[in-house]
Steps between C-alpha positions, in 0.01 A plus 500: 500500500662260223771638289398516160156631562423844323322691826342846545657743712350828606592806671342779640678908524418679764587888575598660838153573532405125482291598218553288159787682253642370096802506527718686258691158407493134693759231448425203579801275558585142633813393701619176583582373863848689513317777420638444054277691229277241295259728361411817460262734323311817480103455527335745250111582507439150369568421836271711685203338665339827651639839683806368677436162449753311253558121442746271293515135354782362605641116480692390813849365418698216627608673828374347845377847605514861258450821635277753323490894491285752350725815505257836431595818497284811525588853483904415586366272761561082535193306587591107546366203527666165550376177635713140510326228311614105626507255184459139462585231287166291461 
């Protein structure tokens, strides 16, 4: 991936059931590689692609590698994904 590119990132909620669950609220946040806050924002329905299924423009900073989290929660519970993404300059 080239920093500077606007890409689509999607995440899917599960519940303990492994069936797919809204949650109540998501952020969606980006770290750095020490692990420094670059971004960070609540999705809202505009974000919703289907039942548990959520995704967000996003363009990748300057950074040779961000981290990125989806951060649900559900009836008091945290559902979380994160996934590393490695960046590069051409």
């Amino acid at each position: 991936m080239i920093y500077g590119n606007t890409i689509k990132i999607k995440a899917t909620f599960y519940d303990t059931n492994n069936a797919l669950v809204d949650p109540d609220t998501i952020l969606f946040r980006v770290y750095d590689p020490n692990k420094k806050a670059l971004y960070a924002k609540f999705l809202t329905i505009d974000n919703k692609i289907s039942t548990g299924l959520y995704e967000i423009n996003y363009t990748l900073p300057n950074e040779p590698s961000i981290t990125y989290e989806f951060n649900g929660v559900k009836d008091g519970f945290a559902i979380v994904n994160r996934e590393e993404i490695k960046l590069s300059f051409s």
